[in-house]
C-alpha positions in Angstrom: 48.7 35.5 92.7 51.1 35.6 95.3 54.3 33.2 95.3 53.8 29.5 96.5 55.6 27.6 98.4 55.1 23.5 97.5 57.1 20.4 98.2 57.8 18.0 95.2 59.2 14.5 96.1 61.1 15.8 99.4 62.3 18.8 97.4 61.2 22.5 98.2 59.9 24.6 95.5 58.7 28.5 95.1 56.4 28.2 92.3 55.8 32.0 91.0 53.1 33.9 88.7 51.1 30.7 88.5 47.7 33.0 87.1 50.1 34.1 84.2 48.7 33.8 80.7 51.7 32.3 78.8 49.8 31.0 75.6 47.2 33.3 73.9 44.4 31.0 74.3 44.6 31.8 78.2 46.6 28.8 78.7 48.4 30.0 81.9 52.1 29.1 84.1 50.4 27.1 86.5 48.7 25.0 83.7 51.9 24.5 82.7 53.6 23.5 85.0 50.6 21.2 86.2 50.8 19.7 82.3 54.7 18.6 83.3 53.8 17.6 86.5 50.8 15.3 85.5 53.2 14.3 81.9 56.7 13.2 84.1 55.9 9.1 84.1 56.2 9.1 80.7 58.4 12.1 79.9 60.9 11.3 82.5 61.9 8.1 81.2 63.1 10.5 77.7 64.6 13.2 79.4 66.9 10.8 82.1 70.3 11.3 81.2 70.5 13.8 78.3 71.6 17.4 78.6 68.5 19.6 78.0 68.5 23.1 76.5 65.6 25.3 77.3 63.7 28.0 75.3 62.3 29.9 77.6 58.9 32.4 77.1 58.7 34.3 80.6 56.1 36.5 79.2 54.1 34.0 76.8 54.7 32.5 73.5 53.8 35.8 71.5 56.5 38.2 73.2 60.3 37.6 73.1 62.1 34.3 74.4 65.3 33.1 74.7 67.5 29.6 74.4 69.1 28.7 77.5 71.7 25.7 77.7 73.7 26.5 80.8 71.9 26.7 83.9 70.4 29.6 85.2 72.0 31.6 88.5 69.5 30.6 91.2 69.6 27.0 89.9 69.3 24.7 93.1 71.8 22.7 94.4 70.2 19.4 94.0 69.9 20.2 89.8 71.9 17.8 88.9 74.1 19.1 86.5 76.7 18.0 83.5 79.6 19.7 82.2 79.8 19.5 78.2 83.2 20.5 75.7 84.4 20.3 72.3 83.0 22.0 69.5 83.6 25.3 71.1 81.0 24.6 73.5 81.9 24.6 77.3 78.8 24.5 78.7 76.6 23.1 82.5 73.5 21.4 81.5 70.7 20.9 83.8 69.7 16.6 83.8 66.0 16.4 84.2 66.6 13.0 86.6 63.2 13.9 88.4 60.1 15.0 88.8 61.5 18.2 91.5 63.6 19.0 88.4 61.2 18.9 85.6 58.5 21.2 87.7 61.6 23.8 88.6 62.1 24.2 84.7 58.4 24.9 84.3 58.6 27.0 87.0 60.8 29.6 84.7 58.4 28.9 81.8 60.8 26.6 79.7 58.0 25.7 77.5 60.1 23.7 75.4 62.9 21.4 76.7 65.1 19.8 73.8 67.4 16.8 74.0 70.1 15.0 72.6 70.7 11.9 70.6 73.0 11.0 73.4 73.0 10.0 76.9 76.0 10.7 79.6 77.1 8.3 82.0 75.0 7.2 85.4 78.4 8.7 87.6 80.0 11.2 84.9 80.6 14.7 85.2 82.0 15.8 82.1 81.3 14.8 78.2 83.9 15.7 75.2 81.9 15.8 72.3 83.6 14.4 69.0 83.4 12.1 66.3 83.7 8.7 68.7 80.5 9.9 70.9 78.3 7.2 70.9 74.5 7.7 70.7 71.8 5.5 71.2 68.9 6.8 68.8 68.4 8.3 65.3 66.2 11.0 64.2 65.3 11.5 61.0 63.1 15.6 61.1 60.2 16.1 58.4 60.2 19.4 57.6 57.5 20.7 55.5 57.8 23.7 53.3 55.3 26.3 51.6 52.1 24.2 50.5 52.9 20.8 51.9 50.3 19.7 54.1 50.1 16.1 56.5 49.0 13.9 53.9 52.1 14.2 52.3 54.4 14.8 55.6 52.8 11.6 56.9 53.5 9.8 53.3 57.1 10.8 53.7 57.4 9.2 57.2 55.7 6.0 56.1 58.9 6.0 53.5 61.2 6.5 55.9 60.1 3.4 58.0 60.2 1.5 55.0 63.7 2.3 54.7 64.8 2.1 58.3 62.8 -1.6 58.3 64.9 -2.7 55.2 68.2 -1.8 57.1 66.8 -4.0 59.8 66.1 -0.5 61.9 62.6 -0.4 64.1 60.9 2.9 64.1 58.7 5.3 65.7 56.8 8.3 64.6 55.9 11.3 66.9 54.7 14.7 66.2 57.1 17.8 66.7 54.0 19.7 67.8 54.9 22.2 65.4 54.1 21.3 61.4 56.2 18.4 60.7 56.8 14.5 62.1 59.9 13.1 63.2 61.1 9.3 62.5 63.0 8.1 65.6 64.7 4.4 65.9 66.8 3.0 68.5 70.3 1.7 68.4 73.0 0.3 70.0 75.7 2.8 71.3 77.1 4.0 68.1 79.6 6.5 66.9 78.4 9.5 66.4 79.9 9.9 63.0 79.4 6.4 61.7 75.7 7.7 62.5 76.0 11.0 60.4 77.4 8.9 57.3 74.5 6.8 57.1 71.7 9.1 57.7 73.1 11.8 55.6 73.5 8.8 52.8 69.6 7.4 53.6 68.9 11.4 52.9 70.6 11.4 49.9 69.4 8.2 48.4 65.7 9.1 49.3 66.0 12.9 46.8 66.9 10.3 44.2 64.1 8.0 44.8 61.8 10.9 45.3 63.3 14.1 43.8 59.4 15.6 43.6 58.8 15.0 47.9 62.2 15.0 49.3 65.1 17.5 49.5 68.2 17.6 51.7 68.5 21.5 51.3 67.8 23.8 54.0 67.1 27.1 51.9 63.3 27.6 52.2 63.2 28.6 48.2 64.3 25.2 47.4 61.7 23.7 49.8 58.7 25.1 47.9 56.2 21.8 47.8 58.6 19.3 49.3 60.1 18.2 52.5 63.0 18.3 54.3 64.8 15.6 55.4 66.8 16.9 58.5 69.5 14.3 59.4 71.6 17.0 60.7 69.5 16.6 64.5 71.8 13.8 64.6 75.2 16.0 65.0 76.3 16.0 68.5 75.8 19.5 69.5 72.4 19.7 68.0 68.7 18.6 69.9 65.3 17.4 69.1 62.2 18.5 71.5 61.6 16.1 73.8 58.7 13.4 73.5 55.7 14.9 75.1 57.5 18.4 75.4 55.2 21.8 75.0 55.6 23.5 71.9 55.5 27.6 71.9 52.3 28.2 69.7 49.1 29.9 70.0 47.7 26.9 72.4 49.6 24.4 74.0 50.5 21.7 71.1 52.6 18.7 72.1 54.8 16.5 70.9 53.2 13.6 71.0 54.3 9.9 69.7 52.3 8.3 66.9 50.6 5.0 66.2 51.4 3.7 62.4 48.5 3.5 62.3 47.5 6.9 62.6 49.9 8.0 60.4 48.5 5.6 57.8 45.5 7.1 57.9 46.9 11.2 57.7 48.5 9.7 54.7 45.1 8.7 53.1 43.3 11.9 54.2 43.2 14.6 51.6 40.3 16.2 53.8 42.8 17.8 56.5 40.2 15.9 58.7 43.9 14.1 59.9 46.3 16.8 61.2 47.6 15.0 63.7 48.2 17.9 65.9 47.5 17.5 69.6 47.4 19.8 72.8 48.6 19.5 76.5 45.2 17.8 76.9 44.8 15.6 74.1 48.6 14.3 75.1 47.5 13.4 78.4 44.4 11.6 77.1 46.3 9.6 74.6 49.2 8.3 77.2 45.6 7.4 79.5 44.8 5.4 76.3 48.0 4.1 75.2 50.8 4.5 77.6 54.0 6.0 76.4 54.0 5.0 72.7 57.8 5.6 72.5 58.8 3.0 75.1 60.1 0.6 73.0 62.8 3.3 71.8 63.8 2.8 76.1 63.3 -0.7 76.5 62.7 -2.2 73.2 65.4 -3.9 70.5 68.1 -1.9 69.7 69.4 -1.9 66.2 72.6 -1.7 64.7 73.4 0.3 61.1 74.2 -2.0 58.6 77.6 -2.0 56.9 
């Protein structure tokens, strides 16, 4: 298909190879791209503000890709862009602040788009990252290893909001699109380390509640059975996928946010009837339903770590 020439919210875009298959199950670019086009209301919101880094599959999700943090040569000059140091990083994101910006990403087949636990300021340029960043969400990652399946991934998240509910924390599930879940809750701007201490110390405390689901190490021999509990997403230079981002599998999966009660339910299943694994078009179908089940982490009460 030849290249296309399209106007997104005043902004002119050449939108290439739009017949490309990119996933295996035919799933092509221009399906892509018109999954983040017809996804931005709600995705927008999430991506506003935080540095995004890329991974990028310009010939599908079964051939070779690549992470991308600085922006590409080529990248228009109305990307708005932010310049991030420290931790031997010196790098110019791309901010997804609109729609024009989002499409252009899809455009080069960033399939996945991963964010920070940290915003930058409306009129800044520049961010130092170190120990005094403040961020304004944890993440808490489930990883499952060998043999776990989502009865027991959603068990350990239903934990996990216990715990974030008895330190006065409101949570929200979503889906990493991938295997696992990730337990996400709101907070006030808070150092970055004073974040670190506590989640790495909520880790710790839940292997000794429950040696036989949890583990805090990342070697996969030790995760035989069990799950990890990945509170490192929460160091500065590290990133999450993005609510409603595409995930690089055989079909388009999704991360999609959760009801409780649909991760009640996973919990209970010992059928695998529950996988809690939804594509491009389930996503959409759901936010028709339900809206954007991780507003409150935008607009909702924000929580402070007790001492």
């Amino acid at each position: 298909m030849a290249d296309v020439m399209t106007e997104v919210d005043g902004r002119t875009l050449k939108l290439s190879n739009l017949d490309k298959v990119l996933y295996p199950n035919g799933f092509t670019k221009g399906e892509v791209i018109g999954y983040y086009h017809a996804i931005a209301p709600v995705m927008l919101p999430h991506l506003a503000g935080r540095p995004v880094t890329r991974i990028r599959f310009p010939n599908g999700t079964d051939q070779a890709s690549f992470f991308e943090k600085n922006i590409p040569a080529g990248t228009p000059e109305w990307v708005r862009t932010h310049h991030v140091l420290g931790h031997s990083e010196d790098i110019v994101f791309p901010i997804v602040d609109g729609l024009p910006t989002l499409v252009w990403l899809a455009n080069l087949a960033a399939l996945e788009l991963h964010t920070h636990q940290w915003r930058v300021g409306a009129d800044a340029d520049t961010t130092t990252i170190d120990d005094d960043l403040g961020v304004d969400q944890l993440v808490i990652d489930l990883d499952p290893g060998p043999g776990v399946g989502m009865p027991l991934i959603a068990t350990a998240a239903l934990l996990i909001a216990g715990e974030l509910g008895d330190a006065g924390l409101v949570s929200h599930a979503k889906t990493s699109g991938s295997k696992g879940l990730q337990v996400y809750a709101a907070l006030e701007p808070t150092p970055v380390r004073r974040v670190l201490e506590w989640v790495r110390a909520l880790g710790e405390r839940l292997v000794q509640l429950h040696p036989a689901l949890f583990v805090t190490e990342i070697a996969k021999a030790a995760r035989a059975g069990k799950i990890l509990v990945d509170v490192n997403q929460n160091l500065p230079g590290r990133t999450t996928v993005t609510p409603y981002s595409l995930r690089a599998k055989d079909e388009p999966t999704a991360s999609a946010p959760l009801l409780w009660e649909e991760v009640e339910r996973a919990s209970e299943d010992t059928t695998g009837a529950t996988p809690l694994r939804f594509t491009s078009t389930d996503v959409l179908a759901r936010v028709e339903q339900h809206g954007d089940l991780f507003e409150p982490l935008l607009t909702g009460r924000r929580g402070r770590l007790p001492a």
